[in-house]
N, C-alpha and C positions, 0 to 999 in steps of 0.2 A: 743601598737600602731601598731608594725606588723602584730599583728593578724588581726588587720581590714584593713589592707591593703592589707595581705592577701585574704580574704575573698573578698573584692571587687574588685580585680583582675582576683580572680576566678569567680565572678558575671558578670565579662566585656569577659573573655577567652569560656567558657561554651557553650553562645548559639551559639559564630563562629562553635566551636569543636560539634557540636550534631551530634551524630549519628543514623539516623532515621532508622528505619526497615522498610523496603520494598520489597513486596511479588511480581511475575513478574512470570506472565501465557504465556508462549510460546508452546501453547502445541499439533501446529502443525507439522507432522511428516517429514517435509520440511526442507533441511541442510541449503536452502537460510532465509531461516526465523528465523532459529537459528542464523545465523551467525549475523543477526541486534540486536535480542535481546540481544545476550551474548557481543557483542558490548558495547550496551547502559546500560546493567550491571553490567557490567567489568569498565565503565566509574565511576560508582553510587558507586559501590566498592571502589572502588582506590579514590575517594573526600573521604571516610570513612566513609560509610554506614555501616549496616546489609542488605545482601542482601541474600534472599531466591530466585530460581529459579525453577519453576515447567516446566519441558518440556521433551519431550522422548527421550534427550542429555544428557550426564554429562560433567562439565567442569574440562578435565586432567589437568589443569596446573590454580589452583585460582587462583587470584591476591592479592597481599602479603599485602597490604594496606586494611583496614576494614575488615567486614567478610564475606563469602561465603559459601552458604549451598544449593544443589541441591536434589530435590524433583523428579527423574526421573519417567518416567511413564514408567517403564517397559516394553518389548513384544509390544508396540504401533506402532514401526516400521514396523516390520511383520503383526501387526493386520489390520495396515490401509492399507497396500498394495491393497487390494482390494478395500475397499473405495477410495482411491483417484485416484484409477482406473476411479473409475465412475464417481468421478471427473471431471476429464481429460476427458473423454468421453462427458461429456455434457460443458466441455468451448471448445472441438475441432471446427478446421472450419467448420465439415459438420451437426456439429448442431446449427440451428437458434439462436441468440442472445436470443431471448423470452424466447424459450426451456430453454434456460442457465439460465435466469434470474427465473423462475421458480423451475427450478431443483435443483438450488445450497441450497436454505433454507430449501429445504425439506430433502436434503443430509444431514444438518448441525447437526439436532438434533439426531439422533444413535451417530456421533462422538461425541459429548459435553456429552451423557449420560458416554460413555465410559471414559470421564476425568473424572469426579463427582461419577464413582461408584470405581475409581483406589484404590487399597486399601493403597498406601501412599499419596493420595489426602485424601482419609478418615482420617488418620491419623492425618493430618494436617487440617482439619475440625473440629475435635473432639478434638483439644489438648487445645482449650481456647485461643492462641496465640494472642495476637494482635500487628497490621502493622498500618503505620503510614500514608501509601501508597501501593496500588495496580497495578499496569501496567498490564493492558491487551492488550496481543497481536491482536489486530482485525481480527476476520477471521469466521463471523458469530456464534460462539458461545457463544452468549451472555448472557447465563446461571451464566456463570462464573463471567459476572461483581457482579454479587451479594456477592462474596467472600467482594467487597468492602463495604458491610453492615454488613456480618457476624465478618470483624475482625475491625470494626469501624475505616475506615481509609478512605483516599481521593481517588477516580479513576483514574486514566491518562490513555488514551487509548491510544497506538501505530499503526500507520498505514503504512503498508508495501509498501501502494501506496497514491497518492494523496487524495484530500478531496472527497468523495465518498458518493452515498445514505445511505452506512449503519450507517454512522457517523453522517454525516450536519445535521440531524432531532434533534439528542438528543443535540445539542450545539448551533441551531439556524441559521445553517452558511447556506443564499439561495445558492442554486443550481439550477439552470433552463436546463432544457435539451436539449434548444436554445443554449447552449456557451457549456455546458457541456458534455461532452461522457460520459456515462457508460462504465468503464473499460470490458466489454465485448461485448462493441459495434460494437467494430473494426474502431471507425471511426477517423477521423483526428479531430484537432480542430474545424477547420473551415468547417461546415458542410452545405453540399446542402441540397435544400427544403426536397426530399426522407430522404435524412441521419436523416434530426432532426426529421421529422412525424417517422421514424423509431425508432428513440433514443427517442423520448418518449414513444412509447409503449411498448418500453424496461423498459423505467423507472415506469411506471405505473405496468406493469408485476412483476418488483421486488418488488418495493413499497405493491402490494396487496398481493405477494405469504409473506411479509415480518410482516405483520399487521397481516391477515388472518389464516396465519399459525402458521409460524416461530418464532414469539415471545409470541404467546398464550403458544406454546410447552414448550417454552426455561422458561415463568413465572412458567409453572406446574412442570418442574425440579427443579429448585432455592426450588420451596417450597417442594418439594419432599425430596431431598438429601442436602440444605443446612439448611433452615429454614421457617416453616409454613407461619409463621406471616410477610414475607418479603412481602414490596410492589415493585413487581417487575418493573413497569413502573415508579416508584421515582426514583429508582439505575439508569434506562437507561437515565435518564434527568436530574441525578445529576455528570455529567461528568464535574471535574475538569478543564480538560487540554487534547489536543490530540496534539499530537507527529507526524509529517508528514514526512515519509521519500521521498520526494519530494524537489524542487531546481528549478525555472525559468528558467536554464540553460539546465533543461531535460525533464521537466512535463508544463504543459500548464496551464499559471497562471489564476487563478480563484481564485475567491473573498475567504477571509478567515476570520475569526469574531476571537475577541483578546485573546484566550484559545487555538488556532490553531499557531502551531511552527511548521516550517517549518526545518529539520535537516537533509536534504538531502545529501549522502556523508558525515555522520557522521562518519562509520564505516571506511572509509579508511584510510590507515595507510602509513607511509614514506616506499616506497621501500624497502625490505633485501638482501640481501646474497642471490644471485640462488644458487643452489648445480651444482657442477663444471658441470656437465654432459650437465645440461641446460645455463649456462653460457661460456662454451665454444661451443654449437651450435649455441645459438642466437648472440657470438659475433664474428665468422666465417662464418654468414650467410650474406655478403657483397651485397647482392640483395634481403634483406633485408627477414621478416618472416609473414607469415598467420597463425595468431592462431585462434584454432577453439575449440569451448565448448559448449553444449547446456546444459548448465549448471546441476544441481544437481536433479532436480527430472526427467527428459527425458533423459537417455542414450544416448550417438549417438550409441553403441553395438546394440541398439531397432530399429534403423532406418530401413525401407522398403531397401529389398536386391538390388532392383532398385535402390533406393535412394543412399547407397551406393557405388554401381558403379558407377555411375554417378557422385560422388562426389571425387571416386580415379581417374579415367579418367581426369576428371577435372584439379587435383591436378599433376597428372603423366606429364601434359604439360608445367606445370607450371616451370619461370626459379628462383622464388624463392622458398625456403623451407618454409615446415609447422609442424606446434606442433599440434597435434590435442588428444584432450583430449580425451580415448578410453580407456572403462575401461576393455575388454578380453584381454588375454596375446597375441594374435595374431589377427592380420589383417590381413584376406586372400588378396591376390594381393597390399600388400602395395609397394607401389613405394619409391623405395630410397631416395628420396627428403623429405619424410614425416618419424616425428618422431614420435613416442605413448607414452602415458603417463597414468597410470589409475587417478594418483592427481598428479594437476599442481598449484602454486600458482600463482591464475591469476594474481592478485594487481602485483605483482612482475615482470609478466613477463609482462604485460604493458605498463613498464614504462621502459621498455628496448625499447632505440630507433632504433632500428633493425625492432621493430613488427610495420608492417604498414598496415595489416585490422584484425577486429576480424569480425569472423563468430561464431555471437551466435543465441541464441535463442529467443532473445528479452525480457527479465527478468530484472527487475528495478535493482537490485543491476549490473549487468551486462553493465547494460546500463549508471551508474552511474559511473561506475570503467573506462570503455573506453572514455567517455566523460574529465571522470577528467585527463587521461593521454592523451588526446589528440588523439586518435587513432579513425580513422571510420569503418563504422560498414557496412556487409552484415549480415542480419537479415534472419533467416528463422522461423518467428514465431508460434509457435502451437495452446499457448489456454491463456484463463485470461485475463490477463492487456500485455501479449507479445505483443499483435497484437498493442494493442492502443500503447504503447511506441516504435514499430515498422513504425508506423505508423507516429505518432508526428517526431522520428527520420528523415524519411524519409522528411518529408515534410520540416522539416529545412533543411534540406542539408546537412546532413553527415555519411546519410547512404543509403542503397538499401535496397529492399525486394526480396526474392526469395520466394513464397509459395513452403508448399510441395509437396503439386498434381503438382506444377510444376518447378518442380528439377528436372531438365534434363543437360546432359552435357554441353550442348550448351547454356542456359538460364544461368548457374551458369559459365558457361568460360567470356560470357559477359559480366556480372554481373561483376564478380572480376575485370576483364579487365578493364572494367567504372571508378573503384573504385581506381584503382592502379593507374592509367595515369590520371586521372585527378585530378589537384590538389585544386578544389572546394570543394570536402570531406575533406582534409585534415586540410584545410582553417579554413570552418565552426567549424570542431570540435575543433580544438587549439584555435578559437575563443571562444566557448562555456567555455572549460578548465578553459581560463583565467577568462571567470565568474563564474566560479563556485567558484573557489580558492580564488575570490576577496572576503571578508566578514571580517568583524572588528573581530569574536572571532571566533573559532572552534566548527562545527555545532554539536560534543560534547558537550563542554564546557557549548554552549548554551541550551543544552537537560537537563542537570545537575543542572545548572541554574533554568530553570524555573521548575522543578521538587521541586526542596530547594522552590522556591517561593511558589509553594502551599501548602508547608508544613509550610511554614515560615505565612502564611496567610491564614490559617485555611480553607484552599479551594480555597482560591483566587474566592468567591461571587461577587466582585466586577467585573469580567468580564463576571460575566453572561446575556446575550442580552436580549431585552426585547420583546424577538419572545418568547419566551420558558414560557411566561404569558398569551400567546395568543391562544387563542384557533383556529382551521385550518382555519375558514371560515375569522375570523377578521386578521389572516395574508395575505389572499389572497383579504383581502378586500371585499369579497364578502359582508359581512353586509352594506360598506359604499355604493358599488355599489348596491344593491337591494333600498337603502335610495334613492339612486338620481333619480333610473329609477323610482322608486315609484313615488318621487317628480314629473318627470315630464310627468309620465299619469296621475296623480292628477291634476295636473296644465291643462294638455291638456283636460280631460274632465270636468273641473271646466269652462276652455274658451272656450271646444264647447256646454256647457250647458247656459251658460251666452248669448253668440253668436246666440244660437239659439232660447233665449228669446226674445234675442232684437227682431233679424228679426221677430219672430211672432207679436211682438207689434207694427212693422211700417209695417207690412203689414195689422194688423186690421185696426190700425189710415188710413190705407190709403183707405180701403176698407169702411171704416166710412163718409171718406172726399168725396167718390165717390158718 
């Protein structure tokens, strides 16, 4: 009798306890875009997963719960320096949103061959392994969702920013260009007539350089280096579930269809321990602190020598102190007021109530981190989605913009000056805070969650919309619209043919009767 009781106890404990395997392509050369994924599978981990992570990172310290196995891409760091150079060059301010929108998918496909010919991506192609689940990090190489065919497992795509062109097509979710920015639009939410005529030929520009080019190429890779026989346009339109690292409290709420999780500020963590050096500055700095970061792929070391000056000068007047993240060992003409650091742990320093503006760069995670601790922002944004989340910022009220063409002493002493004394920044953003933090589970918890769900639901097909059956012209209605206007020049020349019967017949009869 124990034995089956046994046995049916382990029939009821099993499927709680299953530990799924799941592969997770982060394999951009980005330390902000590592830091979400190893995040979100550091979470996947520690519920008791098998977790594989493919990216150009290793993770020094696994997490002790489930298992962890990293798939580095070797040399990628040094290799792309140049690529993301040109990157950078075409999301910069002095190139046109269109240029950008063009540029980036033609960029896309060299990078994604270089993941696909890695010889421990080979490795891991070739070893027969199969996953339960796939996460792709989204970042136009979408070669890679096909991994989700090759190890017969479910897709989840991860998005480093809100719901986006590259995404809402393969999952149904509308996006109109009327409410919508193109994260390299630069524009605000709410956009004037120029802005949105401009943001759709943005968005038409991506959309064709993205049809035209960019996914013809990405299909003849898939069958190249993963598998002949893949249909690559099935993988892009059999997407599970996308992952949105976005929040209402920071990103501008747009429509989302039920496969779209919102887990914005999943990544942050409770406060730690500063190392005395920085915890005895920030809590002896009694006129409180300006931390400054442009965060991880732009240097402030890179910054124009102008720029620079202008930004010590700025700082040298100033009666409170700054941390400013600077990665050479010297800062010519650094003013005593200001500290240096090559790594700072932002989260941490934060959430130290001393720091009362961050000068960054305008980077989602960046913007996520200052919003959750309450702190307003002077933005100096560069390129990407900086400007649009600089932007959005600005327009709620809890931050400024300084561009870089104009970073001048006097632009950025005003600027801080606005920010410091008035306490409407301060306001908005401890307002925001408190929404962010308000939510029934931990925006984790909830990413783990619905992860378990697709797996627990063989896909979770039941959230699939019923756009993704339709063909373009029946979503835009054009078929119904061609029907009506059809209808009614049928109709109009059916009643000026009739009309013009008549009149001829009471004009004979009349001509008859004369």
């Amino acid at each position: 009798m124990a034995k089956y009781i046994t046995v049916v106890l382990c029939a009821l404990v099993l499927p709680v306890c299953y530990s799924a395997k799941i592969l997770a392509i982060f394999p951009m050369a980005i330390p902000s875009h590592y830091i979400l994924g190893n995040a979100l599978l550091r979470g996947l981990a520690e519920a008791g997963h098998d977790v594989t992570m493919i990216s150009p990172f290793s993770e020094k310290k696994p997490p002790k719960k489930g298992s962890w196995r990293d798939v580095v891409l070797t040399g990628f760091i040094e290799k792309h320096e140049e690529r993301m150079s040109a990157v950078t060059k075409y999301l910069s301010d002095s190139v046109p949103p269109v240029a950008s929108a063009i540029a980036m998918p033609l960029l896309s496909v060299s990078l994604t061959e270089d993941i696909l010919t890695h010889k421990n991506v080979r490795q891991l192609i070739e070893s027969g392994e199969k996953f339960d689940v796939v996460i792709f990090g989204q970042f136009l190489d979408d070669a890679v969702k096909a991994f989700s065919n090759l190890f017969n497992a479910h897709l989840v795509v991860f998005s480093s920013i809100s719901t986006n062109t590259m995404i809402n097509e393969f999952v149904g979710n509308p996006s109109l260009p009327s409410f919508a920015p193109e994260f390299f639009s630069n524009y605000p939410p709410k956009m004037s007539f120029l802005e949105r005529v401009t943001n759709t030929l943005n968005k038409v520009a991506f959309t064709l350089a993205l049809h035209l080019y960019s996914y013809p190429k990405h299909a003849a890779l898939a069958q190249k280096y993963i598998s002949e026989s893949i249909d690559f346009n099935q993988i892009l339109y059999n997407t599970s579930l996308v992952l949105l690292n976005s929040h209402p409290s920071i990103s501008t709420p747009l429509p989302r269809v039920p496969c779209m999780v919102e887990i914005g500020g999943f990544h942050i963590k409770p406060p730690k321990k500063l190392p005395e050096d920085l915890q005895s500055f920030l809590d002896n700095s009694t006129e409180g602190v300006i931390y400054m970061s442009m965060g991880s792929h732009m240097k402030s070391k890179d910054l124009p020598v102008e720029k620079r000056e202008a930004l010590l000068k700025t700082f040298s007047n100033l009666k409170q102190k700054v941390l400013w993240k600077w990665e050479d060992d010297v800062l010519p003409g650094q003013p005593p007021n200001v500290k240096l650091g090559k790594w700072l742990p932002q989260q941490d320093i934060l959430a130290h109530p001393n720091v009362k503006v961050f000068i960054t760069h305008g980077g989602l995670l960046s913007t996520t981190e200052t919003v959750y601790h309450g702190v307003p922002i002077v933005a100096i944004p560069l390129m990407g989605d900086q400007k649009m989340n600089a932007y959005g910022a600005e327009v709620a009220g809890y931050a400024k913009i300084v561009h870089l063409s104009e970073l001048t002493e006097s632009k950025m002493s005003s600027t801080l000056n606005e920010v410091l004394s008035n306490p409407k920044y301060r306001n908005e953003v401890q307002r925001r805070s408190q929404i962010m933090r308000d939510r029934q589970v931990h925006p984790l918890d909830e990413a783990i969650y619905w992860v378990e769900y697709v797996i627990r639901h063989n896909g979770a097909k039941h959230l699939r919309v019923a756009y993704l059956d339709l063909a373009w012209y029946q979503y835009y209605l054009l078929d119904v619209i061609a029907f009506i206007l059809a209808v009614i020049v049928v109709t109009y020349l059916l009643l000026r043919t009739v009309l013009r019967y008549v009149l001829r017949k009471c004009r004979s009869r009349k001509v008859k009767s004369d």
